[in-house]
KOLKOL-826990 format. One line per field, with one value per residue (C-alpha): residue number from 1; residue in one letter; x, y negated, z. Coordinates in nm, 2 decimals. Each point is the difference from the previous one (the first is absolute). Layout:
<sites>
vexse: c(NUM;...);
roro: c(A;...);
px: c(X;...);
py: c(Y;...);
pz: c(Z;...);
</sites>
This chain:
<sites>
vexse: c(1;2;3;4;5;6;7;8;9;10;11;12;13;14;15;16;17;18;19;20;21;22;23;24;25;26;27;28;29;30;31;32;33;34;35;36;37;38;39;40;41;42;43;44;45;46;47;48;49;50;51;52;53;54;55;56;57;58;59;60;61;62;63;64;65;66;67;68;69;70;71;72;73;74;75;76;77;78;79;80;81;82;83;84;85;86;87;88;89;90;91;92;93;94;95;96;97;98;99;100;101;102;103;104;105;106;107;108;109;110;111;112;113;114;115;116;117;118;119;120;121;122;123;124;125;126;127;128;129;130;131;132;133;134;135;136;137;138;139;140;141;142;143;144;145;146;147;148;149;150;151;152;153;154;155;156;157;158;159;160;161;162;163;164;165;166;167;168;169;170;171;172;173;174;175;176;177;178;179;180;181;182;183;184;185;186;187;188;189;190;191;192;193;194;195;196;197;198;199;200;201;202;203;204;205;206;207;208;209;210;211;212;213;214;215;216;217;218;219;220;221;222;223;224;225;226;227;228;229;230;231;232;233;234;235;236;237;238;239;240);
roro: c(X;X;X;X;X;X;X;X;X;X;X;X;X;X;X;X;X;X;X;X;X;X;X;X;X;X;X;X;X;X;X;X;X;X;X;X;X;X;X;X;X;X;X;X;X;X;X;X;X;X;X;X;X;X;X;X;X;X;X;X;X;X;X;X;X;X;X;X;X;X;X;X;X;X;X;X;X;X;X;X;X;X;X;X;X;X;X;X;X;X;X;X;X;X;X;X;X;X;X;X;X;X;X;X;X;X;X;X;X;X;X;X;X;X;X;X;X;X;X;X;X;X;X;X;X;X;X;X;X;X;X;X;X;X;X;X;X;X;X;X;X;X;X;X;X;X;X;X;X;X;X;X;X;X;X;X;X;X;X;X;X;X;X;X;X;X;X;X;X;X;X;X;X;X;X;X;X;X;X;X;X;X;X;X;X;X;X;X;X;X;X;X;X;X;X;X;X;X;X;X;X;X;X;X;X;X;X;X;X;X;X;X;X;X;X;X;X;X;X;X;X;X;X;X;X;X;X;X;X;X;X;X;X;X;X;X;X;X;X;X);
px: c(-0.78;-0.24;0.14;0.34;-0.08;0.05;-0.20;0.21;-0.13;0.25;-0.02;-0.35;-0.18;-0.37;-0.13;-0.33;0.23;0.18;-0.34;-0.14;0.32;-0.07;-0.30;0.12;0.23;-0.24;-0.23;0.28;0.12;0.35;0.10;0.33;-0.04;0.37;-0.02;0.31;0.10;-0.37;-0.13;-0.32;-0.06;-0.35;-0.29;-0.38;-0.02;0.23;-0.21;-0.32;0.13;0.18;-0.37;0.06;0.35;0.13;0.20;0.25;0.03;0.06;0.30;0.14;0.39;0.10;0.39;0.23;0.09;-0.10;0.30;-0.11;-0.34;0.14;0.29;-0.03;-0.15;0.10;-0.21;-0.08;-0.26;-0.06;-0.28;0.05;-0.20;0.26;0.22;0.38;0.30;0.13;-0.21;-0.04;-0.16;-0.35;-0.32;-0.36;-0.23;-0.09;0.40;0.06;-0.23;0.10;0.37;-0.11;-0.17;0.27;0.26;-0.21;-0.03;0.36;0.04;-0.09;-0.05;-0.14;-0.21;0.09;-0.22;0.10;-0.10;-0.35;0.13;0.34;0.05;0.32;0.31;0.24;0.25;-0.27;-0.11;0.30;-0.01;-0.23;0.04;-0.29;-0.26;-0.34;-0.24;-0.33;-0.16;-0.33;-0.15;0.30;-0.28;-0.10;0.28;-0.14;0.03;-0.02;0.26;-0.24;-0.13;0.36;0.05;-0.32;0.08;0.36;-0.12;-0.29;0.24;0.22;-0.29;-0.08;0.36;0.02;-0.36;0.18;0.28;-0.15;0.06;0.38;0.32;0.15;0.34;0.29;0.23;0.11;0.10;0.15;-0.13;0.05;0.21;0.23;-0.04;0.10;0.29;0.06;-0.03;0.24;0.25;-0.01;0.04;0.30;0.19;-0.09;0.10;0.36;0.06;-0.08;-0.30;-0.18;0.16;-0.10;-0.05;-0.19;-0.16;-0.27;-0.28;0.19;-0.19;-0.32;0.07;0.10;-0.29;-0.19;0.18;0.00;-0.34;-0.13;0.18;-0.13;0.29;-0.04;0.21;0.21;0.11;0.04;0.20;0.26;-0.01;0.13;0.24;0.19;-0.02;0.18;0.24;-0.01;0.08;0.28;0.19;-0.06;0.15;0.31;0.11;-0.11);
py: c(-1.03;0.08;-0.23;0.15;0.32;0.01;0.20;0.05;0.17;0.13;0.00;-0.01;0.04;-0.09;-0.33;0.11;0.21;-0.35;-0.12;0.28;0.02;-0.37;0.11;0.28;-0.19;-0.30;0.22;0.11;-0.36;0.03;-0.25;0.00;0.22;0.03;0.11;0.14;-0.01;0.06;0.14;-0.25;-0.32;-0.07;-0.10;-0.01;0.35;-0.03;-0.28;0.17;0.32;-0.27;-0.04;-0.32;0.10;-0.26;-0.22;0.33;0.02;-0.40;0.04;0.33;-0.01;0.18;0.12;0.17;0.33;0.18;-0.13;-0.34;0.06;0.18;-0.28;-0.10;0.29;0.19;0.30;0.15;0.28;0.14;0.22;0.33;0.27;0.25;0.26;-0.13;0.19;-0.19;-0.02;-0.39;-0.09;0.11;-0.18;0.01;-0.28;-0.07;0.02;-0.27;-0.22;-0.04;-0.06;-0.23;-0.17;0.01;-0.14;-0.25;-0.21;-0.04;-0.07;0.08;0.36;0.14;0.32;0.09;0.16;0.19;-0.03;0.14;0.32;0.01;-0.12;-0.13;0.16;0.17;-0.32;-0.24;0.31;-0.06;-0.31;0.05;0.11;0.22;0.15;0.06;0.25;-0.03;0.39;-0.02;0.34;0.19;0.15;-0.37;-0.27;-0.24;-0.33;-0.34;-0.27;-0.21;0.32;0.07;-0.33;-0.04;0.28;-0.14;-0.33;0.12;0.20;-0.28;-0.19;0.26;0.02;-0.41;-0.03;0.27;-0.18;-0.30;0.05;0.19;-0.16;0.02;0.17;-0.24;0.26;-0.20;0.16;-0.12;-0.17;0.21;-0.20;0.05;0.38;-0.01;-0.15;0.25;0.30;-0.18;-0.09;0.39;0.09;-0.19;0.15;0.36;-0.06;-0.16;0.28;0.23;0.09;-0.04;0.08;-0.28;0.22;0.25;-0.16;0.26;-0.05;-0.14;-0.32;0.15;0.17;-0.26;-0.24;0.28;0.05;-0.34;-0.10;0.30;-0.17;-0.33;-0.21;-0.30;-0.33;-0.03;0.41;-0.07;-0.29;0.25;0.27;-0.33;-0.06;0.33;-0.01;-0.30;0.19;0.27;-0.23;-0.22;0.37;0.15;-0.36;0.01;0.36;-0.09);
pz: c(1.09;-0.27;-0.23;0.00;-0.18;-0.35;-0.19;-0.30;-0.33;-0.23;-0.39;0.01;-0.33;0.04;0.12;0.17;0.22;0.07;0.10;0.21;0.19;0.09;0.12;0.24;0.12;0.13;0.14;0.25;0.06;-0.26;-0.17;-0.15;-0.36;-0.27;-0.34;-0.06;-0.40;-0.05;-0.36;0.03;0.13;0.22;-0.24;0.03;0.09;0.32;0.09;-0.05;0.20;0.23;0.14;0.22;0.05;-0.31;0.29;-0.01;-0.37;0.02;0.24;-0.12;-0.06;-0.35;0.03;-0.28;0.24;0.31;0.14;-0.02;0.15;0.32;0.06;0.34;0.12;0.35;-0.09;-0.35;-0.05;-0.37;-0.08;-0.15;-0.07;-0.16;0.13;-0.02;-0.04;0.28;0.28;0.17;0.28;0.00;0.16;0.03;-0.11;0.40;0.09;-0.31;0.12;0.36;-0.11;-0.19;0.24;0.27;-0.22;-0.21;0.33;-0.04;-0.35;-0.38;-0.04;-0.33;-0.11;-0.32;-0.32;-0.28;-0.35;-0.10;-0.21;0.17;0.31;0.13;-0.17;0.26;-0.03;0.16;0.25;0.09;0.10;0.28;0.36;-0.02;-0.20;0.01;-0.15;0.04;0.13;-0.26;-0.11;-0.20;-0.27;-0.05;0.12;-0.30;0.22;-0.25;0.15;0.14;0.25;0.06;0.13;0.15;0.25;0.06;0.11;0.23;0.15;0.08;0.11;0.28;0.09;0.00;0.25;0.19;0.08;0.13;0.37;-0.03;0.03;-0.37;-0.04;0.00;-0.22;-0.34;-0.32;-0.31;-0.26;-0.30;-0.14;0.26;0.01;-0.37;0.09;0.28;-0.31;-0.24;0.21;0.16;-0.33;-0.14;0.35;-0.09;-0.32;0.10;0.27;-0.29;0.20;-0.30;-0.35;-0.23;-0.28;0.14;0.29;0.07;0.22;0.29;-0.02;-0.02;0.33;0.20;-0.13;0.13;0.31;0.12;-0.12;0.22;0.28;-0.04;0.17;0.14;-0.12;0.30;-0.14;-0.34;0.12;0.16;-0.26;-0.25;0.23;0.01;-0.36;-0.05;0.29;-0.30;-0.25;0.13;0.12;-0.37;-0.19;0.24;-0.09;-0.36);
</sites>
């Protein structure tokens, strides 16, 4: 199950950060690390930092976009530690972890860092079905990457050894691919039922990423919301 989380860093800009993260993760048993369009490639540093942990940096996976990293995931967790003028989702580091466990024994699931400086931007926040902020002291919250991760990933540990002896949940979810597809083709309905004005389409979208992210719905679910919009569609080109 372990090897089905992806620990994926985004735009990351220092390679002993590369290393160190390696490092976190073997120490919890994780495996799987993404560089997604990274600002610095692994060198002696990471290796150093890497501390034993080079078989990670060896079999790493280095993508152009977030969205590469997470495709194929069920479940999508991004970690932010900023207020947001929409709200999303919120979870704990101990809640993270023990979705992450219960879903990465069905499939690839992936925890998702922000840049050093940064973070994620609210597009790739978006992205995710949750987030997570790890609770650190608010006069001090100064957590380097590889501590943020470090807690993430014993966290999941716990939740994994936990789990051992109970039945796993049989729900699935879509792959986010397919809940992209879900949010485009929701879209182009709204936007020929006039739902959504093309020129001035708001923050409907927003909303209802928000909406059913929060609801987390199951394949068979988004399978039937797709439905009754093709229903939508074929009604709306006959009266066209």
């Amino acid at each position: 199950m372990l090897s089905n989380i992806r620990v994926v860093l985004v735009g990351t800009s220092h390679p002993g950060n590369i290393g160190s993260v390696a490092r976190a993760m073997k120490t919890m048993g994780l495996s799987n690390l993404y560089l997604a369009e990274p600002r610095c490639e692994p060198d002696g540093q990471s290796v150093a930092l890497a501390a034993g942990a080079c078989d990670i940096l060896q079999s790493l996976k280095t993508v152009d976009s977030m969205a590469e990293a997470i495709e194929g995931c069920s479940l999508v967790i991004g970690t932010s530690a900023r207020n947001r003028t929409l709200d999303w989702p919120m979870l704990e580091p101990r809640q993270a972890g023990e979705k992450l466990a219960a879903e990465g024994s069905h499939g690839p699931v992936a925890i998702v860092f922000g840049r050093e400086n940064h973070g994620l931007s609210n597009e790739e926040l978006q992205r995710c079905h949750y987030h997570v902020s790890i609770p650190a002291n608010p006069e001090y919250s100064s957590l380097n990457l590889a501590q943020a991760v470090q807690l993430i990933c014993y966290e999941t540990r716990v939740a994994y050894l936990a789990q051992q002896d109970v039945e796993p949940e049989t729900e699935a979810y879509p792959l986010v691919e397919d809940q992209e597809r879900f949010f485009v083709h929701l879209e182009q309905t709204l936007t020929r039922t006039g739902f959504i004005i093309k020129n001035h389409p708001g923050q409907v979208m927003t909303k209802l990423r928000r909406l059913f992210t929060r609801a987390r719905i199951e394949s068979h679910e988004m399978n039937i919301l797709r439905g009754i919009l093709t229903s939508i569609d074929k009604k709306v080109g006959k009266s066209e």
